[in-house]
N, C-alpha and C positions, 0 to 999 in steps of 0.2 A: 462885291470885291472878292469872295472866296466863293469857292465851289458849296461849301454848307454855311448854317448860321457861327458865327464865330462867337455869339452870346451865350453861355454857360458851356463853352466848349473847348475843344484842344483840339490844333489842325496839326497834321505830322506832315506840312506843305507849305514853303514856305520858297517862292521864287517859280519858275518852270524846271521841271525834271531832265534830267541829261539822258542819253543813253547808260551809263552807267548805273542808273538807277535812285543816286544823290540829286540833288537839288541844287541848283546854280550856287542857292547860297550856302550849303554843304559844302559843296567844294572848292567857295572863296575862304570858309575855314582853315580846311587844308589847306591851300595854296598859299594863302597869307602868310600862315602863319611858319612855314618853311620858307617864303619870301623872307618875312621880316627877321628872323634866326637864320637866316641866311643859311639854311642846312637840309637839303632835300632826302637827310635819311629820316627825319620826324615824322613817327608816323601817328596820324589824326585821323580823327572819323568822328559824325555826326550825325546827329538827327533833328533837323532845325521841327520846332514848334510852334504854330502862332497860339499866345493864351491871349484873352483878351484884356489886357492891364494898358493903361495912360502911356507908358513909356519905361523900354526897360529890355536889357538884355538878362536872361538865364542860363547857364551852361552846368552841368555838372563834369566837371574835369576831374580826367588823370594823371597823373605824372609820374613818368616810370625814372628813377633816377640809375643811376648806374653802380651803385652800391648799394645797401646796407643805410637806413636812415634813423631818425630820432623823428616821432611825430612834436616835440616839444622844441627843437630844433625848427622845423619849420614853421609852424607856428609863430616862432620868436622870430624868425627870420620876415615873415608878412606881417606880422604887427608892428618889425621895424621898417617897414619899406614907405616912405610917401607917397600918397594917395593910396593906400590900402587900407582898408579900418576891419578887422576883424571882428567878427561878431558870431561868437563860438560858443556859447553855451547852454547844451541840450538839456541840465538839469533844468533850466527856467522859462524853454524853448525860445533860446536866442538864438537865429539864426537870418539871414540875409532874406529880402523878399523885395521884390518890385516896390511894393507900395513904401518902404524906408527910403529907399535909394533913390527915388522920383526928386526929382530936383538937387541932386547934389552930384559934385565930380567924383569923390571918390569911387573904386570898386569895395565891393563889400565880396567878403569871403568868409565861409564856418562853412559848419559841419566836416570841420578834416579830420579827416579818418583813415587808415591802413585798408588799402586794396586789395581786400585778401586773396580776388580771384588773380593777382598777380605778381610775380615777386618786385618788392621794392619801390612800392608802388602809393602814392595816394589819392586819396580820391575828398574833392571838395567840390562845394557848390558854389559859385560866382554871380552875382549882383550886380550890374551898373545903371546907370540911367542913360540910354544909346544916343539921347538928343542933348545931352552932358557932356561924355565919356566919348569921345568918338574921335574918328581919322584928325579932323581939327585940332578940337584940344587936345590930342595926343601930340600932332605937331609944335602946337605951343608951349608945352609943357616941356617939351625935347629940346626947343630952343631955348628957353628959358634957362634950363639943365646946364646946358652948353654956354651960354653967357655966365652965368651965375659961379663956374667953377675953370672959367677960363680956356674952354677947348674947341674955340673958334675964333 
């Protein structure tokens, strides 16, 4: 199914390559995800990976916000959010990994940390289970949203 053994290994290939140089599904990252925020100035980039794990999406993301932040602030702000479960701490090596997240919906987030190569910026690592967590139960979960608080 891949070009090499995908057993004890890591592919930087994931989809067929575009002219561009990204991978179909690099650039459904992008696209999406200025589809879904509705805002064509967010700018993305990626480098999809196949590792070979059961089921499981990986990202390390950044987020550049538009000011001046609080990393304790965000934090608080994802461990208040549902279906986010944080799992952040380095002294004990808590941190998100496929093999936790394998059967459950939530996304799993740690390691947030300040972006130093960028002003304003943070950088975490993201966990889900993709065969959980995905286009579906996001829609269900949206409707759900929307029945439950009246705004449909």
């Amino acid at each position: 199914a891949y070009p090499y053994q995908i057993h004890k290994n890591a592919i930087p290939h994931c989809d067929v390559f575009e002219e561009n140089g990204y991978t179909k599904e690099e650039m459904k990252l992008v696209n999406e995800t200025q589809k879904i925020l509705d805002d064509r100035t967010i700018a993305v980039t990626a480098t999809a990976v196949r590792i070979p794990v059961v089921g499981g999406h990986s990202e390390s993301v950044n987020v550049e916000f538009r000011n001046e932040f609080d990393e304790s602030a965000v934090r608080r702000l994802l461990s208040d959010t549902e279906g986010i479960t944080v799992q952040d701490n380095i002294d004990v090596n808590v941190y998100p990994m496929p093999l936790m997240a394998h059967g459950k919906d939530d996304v799993f987030v740690g390691r947030i940390r300040r972006d130093y190569s960028q002003e304003n910026t943070v950088n975490m690592w993201i966990v889900s289970d993709n065969l959980r967590k995905g286009a579906a139960t996001n829609a269900v979960q949206i409707a759900e949203y929307l029945i439950t608080n009246d705004l449909v």
